[in-house]
N, C-alpha and C positions, 0 to 999 in steps of 0.2 A: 234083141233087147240088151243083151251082155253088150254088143260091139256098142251101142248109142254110150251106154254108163261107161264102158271104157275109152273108147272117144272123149266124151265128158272128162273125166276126171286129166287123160292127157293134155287136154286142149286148156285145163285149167292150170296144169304144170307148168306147159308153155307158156302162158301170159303170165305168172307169175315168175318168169325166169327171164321176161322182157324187159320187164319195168324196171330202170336204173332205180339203183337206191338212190333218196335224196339226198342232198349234200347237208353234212353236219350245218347245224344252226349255232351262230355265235351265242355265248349265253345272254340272257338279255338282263340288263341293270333296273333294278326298279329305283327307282327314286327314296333318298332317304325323308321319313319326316322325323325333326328335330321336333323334343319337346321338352319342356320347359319342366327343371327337377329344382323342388322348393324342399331344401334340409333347415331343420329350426336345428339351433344350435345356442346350449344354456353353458352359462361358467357355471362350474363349482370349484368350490375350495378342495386342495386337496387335504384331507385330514389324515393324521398320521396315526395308526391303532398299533397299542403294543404288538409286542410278539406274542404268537399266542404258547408257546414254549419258552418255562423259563428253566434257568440255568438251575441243576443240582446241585447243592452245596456238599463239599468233598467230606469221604469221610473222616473221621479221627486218624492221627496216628495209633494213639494208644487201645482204641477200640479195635483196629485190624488187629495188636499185636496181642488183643486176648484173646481173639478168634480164632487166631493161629496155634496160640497154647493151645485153645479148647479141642481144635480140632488134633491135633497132635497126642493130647490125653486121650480122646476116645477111640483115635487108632492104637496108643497102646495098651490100655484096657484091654481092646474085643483080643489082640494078639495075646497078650499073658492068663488072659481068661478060658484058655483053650491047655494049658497048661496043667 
């Protein structure tokens, strides 16, 4: 019974080791179908939107130059104040 299934399985080795492979297949082209593409297309005006950032108006001269004081007196306050 072993030798039938080992026979078997050999004799399946060997036909499988007979059979040439087939020869590669060229690829094959399938046919294009064209189809027909409908774009609707509208004018618009181009309208122009401001910017949506507007420009800073600069500071004063004379306002920075009291700022500077101010800041200048309160450093030397807190410094004399320790005194």
């Amino acid at each position: 019974m072993k030798f039938l299934a080992l026979l078997l399985i050999v004799a399946s080795f060997a036909a499988a080791a007979a059979v040439e492979p087939a020869p590669p297949m060229a690829p094959q082209v399938q046919p294009v179908v064209e189809a027909s593409v409908r774009v609707a297309v509208t004018e618009t005006r181009a309208v122009e939107t401001p910017p949506a950032v507007r420009k800073s108006p600069a500071p004063e001269p004379w306002l920075l130059l009291l700022a500077g004081l101010t800041f200048a007196g309160w450093i030397a306050h807190r410094r004399l104040s320790y005194l």
